[in-house]
C-alpha positions, 0 to 999 in steps of 0.5 A: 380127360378134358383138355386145354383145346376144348375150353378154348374152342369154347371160349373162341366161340364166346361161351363163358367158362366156369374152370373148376375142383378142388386143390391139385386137380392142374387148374392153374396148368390148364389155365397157363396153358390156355393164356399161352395158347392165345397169346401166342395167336397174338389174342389179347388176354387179361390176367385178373384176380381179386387179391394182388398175390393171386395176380401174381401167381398168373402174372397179372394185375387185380380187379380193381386195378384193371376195372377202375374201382379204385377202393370200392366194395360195391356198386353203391361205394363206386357211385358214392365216390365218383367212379361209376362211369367208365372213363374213354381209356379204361373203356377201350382196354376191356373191349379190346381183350378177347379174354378176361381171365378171373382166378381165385373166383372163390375170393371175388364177392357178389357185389365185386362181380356186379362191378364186373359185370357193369363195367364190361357191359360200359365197355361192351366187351365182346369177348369171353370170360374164364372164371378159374377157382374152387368154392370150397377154398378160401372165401371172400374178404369181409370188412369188419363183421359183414357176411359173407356173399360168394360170386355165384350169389350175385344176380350177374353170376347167372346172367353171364351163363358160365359153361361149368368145366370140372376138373377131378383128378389129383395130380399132387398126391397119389394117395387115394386114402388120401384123396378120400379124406381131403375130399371129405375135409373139402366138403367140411365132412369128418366122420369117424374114419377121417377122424382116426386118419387125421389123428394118425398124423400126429406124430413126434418130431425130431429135433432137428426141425430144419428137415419140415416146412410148418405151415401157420395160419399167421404171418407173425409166427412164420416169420419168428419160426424161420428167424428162430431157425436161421440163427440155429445155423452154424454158417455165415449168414448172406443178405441179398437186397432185391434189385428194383429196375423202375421203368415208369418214373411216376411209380410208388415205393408202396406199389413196388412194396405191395407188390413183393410181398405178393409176388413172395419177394423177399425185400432182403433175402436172408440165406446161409449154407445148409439153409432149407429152402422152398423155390417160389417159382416153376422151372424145368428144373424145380416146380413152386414149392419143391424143397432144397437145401442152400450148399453153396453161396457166391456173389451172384449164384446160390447152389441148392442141391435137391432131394435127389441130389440134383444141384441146382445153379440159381442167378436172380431173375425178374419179376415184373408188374405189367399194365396194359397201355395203349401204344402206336405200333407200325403207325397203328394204335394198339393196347401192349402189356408193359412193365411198370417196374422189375424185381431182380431175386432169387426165386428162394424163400426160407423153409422152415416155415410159411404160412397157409396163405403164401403157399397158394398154388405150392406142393410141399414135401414134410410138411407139419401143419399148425392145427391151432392157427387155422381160423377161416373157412376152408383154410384147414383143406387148403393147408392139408391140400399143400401135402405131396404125400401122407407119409411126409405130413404131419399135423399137430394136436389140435386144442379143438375137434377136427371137424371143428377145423373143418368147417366150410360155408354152408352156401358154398357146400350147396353151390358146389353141390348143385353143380356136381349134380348138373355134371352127372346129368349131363 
């Protein structure tokens, strides 16, 4: 079993690690684990990914935010736009990390790693870097009709000599029939077998429907589902606005925007008693995901009572947008993280509905899957992956074949395979 200590003994020694598998296999508690761990040696660590909701989930900022990249696609965009240089500030912040965390790699595309590797080489940075991500889930974002190029295509992904860690078990369901047939969907395999599996998911739905979590492809119809649900309750409806604590004057209401709608912040969150609700957030008491019913509301606690009874006394907390900045401490310049501004709410979404792509990082219980909005690469394993178990899955009929839904790029497939084939050698 490989433990967080033998990446970092790894990662002090400078050598890069590649931490990867598929969905659930605890990449992001072995990466939490290893951030903590060295912070708490007071070692500088940058949190990084290429989408602001991937930040957040790590509680950090993006690429092009960290990097100054401005809006930038690609080395040829930097120049074009004045940008390539490094400036003397941003310089000095990435040479003084010890880490550079980049999570959802299989989000960052080939020319965003050569940017990466450029500005790290102008900051000399002479730390180690820990790539975090699975290539058979959610692709690079493509501007119009380009093709897509993964990280590990790019010239730099090789030059950084990643040390690959793979992480195999499954620690969100214990299904192993289960665990065969996401595997199978994962490498965009459906034979016969996962064929009669998945058609055996299909089932009837009572009509209550406040009892599932139906997982859309699109934003619209999530937020029209929960909306159409909510008003079916027969309760008093409570509207709680988030609270914005500005710490930095000079910040911008759309940053602030942008930055709700990453971190699954409901501007105004709209609850009522007897509400189904999913928690955003982990704590010793209820994990991201987890589903709850509202059945008590007061003017600053919301009581959600759990599956297993268990009553949860929810106060709103906060959620902050840290950057780095250099300050003088004890007479000593140093670079600190500090927050920019924070969000006071509960750590609540409705759950009658979310959509496949805010359910990053979640495990959901009665689930119902909206076959016919999936439309990107790997999307149908990552919204099968949500699934705590088989038994409270549900998928509805497809209009297409199920290995039409299961499709993954060719390219991706052939990485993940030359490296599996590296780990058995080894």
């Amino acid at each position: 079993m490989i433990e967080s200590d033998d990446i970092i003994g790894r990662l002090s020694a400078k050598q890069n690690v590649f931490l990867t598998g598929g969905a659930g296999t605890g990449k992001t508690t072995m990466t939490r684990a290893i951030i903590t761990h060295l912070e708490s040696e007071g070692k500088k660590v940058a949190k990084l990914a290429s989408t602001g909701m991937a930040a957040t989930l790590i509680g950090g900022q993006t690429l092009h935010s960290f990097l100054d990249l401005g809006i930038a696609d690609s080395l040829e965009d930097l120049k074009r736009r004045g940008k390539l240089e490094v400036k003397k500030k941003v310089k000095k912040l990435i040479n003084s990390m010890e880490l550079i965390v980049i999570d959802e790699i299989s989000m960052v595309s080939a020319a965003l790693m050569d940017m990466i590797r450029m500005r790290l080489l102008q900051a000399e940075f002479d730390g180690a870097l820990l790539c975090v991500g699975d290539f058979l889930q959610l692709p690079p974002v493509v501007r119009g009709y380009g093709s897509v190029h993964f990280a590990f295509e790019a010239e730099s992904w090789a030059r950084f000599e990643f040390e690959t860690v793979l992480l195999s078990k499954n620690y969100r369901t214990s299904d192993l029939e289960f665990i065969e047939v996401l595997d199978a969907v994962r490498f965009g395999r459906v034979g016969d077998k996962e064929h009669l599996f998945l058609h055996d998911l299909i089932k009837p739905i009572g009509e209550d429907l406040s009892q599932y979590t139906f997982l859309y492809g699109k934003n619209a119809s999530a937020q029209q589902h929960n909306i159409a649900q909510l008003d079916f309750i027969d309760s008093d409806e409570s509207t709680f606005e988030t609270q914005i604590i500005r710490h930095d004057a000079k910040v911008s209401d759309q940053v602030i925007e942008r930055f709700m709608n990453d971190a699954r912040v409901e501007k105004v969150l709209r609850l009522k008693v007897g509400a189904p609700v999913l928690f955003t957030r982990n704590a010793w008491n209820f994990f991201n995901g987890e589903r709850g019913r509202i059945i008590k509301i007061e003017e600053k606690i919301v009581y959600v009572e759990k599956a297993d009874a268990q009553v949860v006394k929810l106060e709103s907390v906060g959620i902050s947008k840290e950057i780095w900045k250099e300050k003088t401490l004890k007479d000593k310049k140093e670079m600190v993280e500090e927050a920019q501004f924070t969000l006071y709410q509960y750590p609540l979404v409705l759950a009658f509905a979310i959509t496949i792509h805010k359910s990053q990082g979640m495990s959901i219980e009665d689930l119902i899957i909206e076959s016919d909005e999936i439309f990107a690469p790997s999307q149908f394993y990552v919204a099968l992956s949500r699934a705590v178990s088989v038994h409270r899955l549900i998928l509805r009929q497809p209009s297409r074949d199920w290995r039409y839904l299961a499709f993954v790029h060719e390219k991706a497939i052939a990485f993940v395979y030359d490296g599996l084939k590296e780990q058995d050698r080894k």
